[in-house]
Legacy VTK file of the C-alpha trace (Angstrom):
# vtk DataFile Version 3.0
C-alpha trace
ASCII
DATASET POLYDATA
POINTS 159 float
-41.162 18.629 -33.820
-42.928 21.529 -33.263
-45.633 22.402 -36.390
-44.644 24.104 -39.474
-41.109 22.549 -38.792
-41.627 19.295 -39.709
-40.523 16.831 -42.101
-43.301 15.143 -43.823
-42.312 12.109 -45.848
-41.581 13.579 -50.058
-39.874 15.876 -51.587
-39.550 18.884 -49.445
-38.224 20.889 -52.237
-41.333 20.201 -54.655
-43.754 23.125 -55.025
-46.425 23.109 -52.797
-50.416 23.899 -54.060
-49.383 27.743 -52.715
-46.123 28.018 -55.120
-43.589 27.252 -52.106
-41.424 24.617 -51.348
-41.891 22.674 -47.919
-38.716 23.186 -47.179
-38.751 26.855 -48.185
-42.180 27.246 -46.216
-40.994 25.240 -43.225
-38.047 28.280 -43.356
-40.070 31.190 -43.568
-42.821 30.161 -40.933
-39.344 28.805 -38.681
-37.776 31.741 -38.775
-40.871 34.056 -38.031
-41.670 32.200 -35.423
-38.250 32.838 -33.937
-38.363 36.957 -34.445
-41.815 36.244 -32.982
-41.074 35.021 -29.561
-38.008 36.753 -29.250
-40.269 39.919 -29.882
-43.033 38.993 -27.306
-39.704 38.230 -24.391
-38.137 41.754 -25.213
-42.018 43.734 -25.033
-42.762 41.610 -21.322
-39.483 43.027 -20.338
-40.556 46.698 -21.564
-43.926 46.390 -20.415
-42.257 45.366 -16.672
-40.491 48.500 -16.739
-43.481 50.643 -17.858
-42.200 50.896 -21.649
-43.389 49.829 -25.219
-41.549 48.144 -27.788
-40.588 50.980 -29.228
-39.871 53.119 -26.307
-37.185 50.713 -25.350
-35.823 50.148 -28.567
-34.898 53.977 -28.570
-33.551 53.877 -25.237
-31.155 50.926 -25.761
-30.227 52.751 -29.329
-29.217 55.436 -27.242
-27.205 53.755 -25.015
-25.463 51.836 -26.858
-24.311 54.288 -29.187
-24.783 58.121 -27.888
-26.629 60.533 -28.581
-28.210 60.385 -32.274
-30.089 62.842 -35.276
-33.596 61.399 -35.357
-32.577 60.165 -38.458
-29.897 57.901 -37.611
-31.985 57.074 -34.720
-35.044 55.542 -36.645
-32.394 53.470 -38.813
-30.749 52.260 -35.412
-34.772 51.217 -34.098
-35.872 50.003 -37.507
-38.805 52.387 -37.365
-40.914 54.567 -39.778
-40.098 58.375 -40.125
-43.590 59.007 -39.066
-43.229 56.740 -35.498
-39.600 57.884 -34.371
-41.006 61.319 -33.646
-43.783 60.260 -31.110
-42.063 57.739 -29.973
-39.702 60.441 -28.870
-41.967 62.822 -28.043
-43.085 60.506 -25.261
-40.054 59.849 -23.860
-39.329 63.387 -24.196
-42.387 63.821 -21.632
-41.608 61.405 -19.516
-38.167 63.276 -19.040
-35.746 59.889 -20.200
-34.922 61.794 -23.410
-34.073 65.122 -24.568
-33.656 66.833 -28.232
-31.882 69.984 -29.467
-30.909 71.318 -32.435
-27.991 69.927 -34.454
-25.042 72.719 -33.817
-23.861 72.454 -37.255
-27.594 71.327 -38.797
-30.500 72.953 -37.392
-32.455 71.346 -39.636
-31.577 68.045 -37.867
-32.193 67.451 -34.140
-29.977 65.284 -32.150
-31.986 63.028 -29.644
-29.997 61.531 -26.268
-31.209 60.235 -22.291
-31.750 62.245 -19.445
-29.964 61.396 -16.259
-33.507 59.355 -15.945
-33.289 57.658 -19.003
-30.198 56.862 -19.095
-30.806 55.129 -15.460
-34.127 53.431 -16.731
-31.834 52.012 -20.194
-29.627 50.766 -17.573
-31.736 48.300 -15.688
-33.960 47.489 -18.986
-31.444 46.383 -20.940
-29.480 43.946 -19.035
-33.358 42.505 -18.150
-33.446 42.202 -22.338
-29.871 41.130 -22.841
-29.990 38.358 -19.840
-34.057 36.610 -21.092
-32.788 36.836 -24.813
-29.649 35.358 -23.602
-31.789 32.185 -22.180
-34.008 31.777 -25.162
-31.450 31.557 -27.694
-28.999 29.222 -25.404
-31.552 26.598 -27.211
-28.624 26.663 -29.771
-25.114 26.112 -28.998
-22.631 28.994 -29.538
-21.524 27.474 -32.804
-24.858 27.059 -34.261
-25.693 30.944 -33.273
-22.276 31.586 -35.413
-24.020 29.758 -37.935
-27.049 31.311 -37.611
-25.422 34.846 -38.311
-23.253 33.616 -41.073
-26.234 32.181 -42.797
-28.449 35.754 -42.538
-25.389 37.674 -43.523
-25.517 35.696 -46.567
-29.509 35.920 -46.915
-29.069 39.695 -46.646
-25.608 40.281 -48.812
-27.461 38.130 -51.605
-30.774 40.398 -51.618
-29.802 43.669 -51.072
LINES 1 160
159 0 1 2 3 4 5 6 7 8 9 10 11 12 13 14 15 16 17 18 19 20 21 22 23 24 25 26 27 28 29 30 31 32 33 34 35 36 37 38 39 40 41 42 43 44 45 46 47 48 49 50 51 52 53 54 55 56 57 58 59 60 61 62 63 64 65 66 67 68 69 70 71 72 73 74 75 76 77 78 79 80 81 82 83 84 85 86 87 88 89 90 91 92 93 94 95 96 97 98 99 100 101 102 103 104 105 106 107 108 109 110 111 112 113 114 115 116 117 118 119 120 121 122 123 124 125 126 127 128 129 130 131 132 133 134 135 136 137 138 139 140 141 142 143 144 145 146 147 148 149 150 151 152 153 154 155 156 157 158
């Protein structure tokens, strides 16, 4: 079993020297190691098609859903309101992405993809979908259910 996931003999649910359980511990360092690798697959595939993390997070947001206000955009990427706008910026001068001003807001500008972008989000992605597709085919489809019912749960009970 791989470290930091193992079962030593004891109680795994008595506090450890650090204030954590084992078993809580085991969790935490499991999970992160999960997010972790399934980080460093999606920026190889970026990096392969001359992207960063971040670049191709906004790409994909846009595809998948349209054209967005930077606002709704950095929710969609999970990034900081001062990153979204280089981020952007850079894509802007690479031509995949363009911005204007919201018709009905011009205090808001609505980000979407070029022609070029929206080509580049359309080999980039499926490259993303099909290598996080193989890592996480290490569970079956029932234990991904479980999986998602259990950080629904995490996240319903913490918000």
């Amino acid at each position: 079993m791989e470290e930091g996931l193992n079962e030593k003999s004891g109680d795994v649910t008595e506090p450890t020297a650090a204030g954590m359980t084992r078993l809580d511990s085991q969790l935490v360092i499991g999970l992160h190691r999960v997010v972790q690798d399934l980080d460093r697959r999606t920026a190889s595939i970026a990096r392969a098609h001359g992207l960063t993390v971040s670049q191709f997070a906004v790409l994909e947001a846009l595809l998948n859903k349209g054209p967005l206000p930077m606002g709704e955009l950095r929710e969609a990427v999970l990034s900081s309101e001062g990153t979204i706008p280089v981020v952007v910026r850079h894509l802007q001068g690479r031509g995949l992405v363009e911005r204007r001003r919201d018709d009905l807001d011009a205090r808001r500008s609505i980000v979407s993809l070029t022609s070029s972008g929206c080509e580049l989000a359309e080999q980039v992605c499926p490259d993303n979908a099909r290598e996080l597709e193989r890592s996480l085919a290490a569970w079956s489809p029932e234990e991904r259910s479980e999986v998602v019912r259990l950080v629904r749960a995490y996240r319903r009970g913490n918000r």
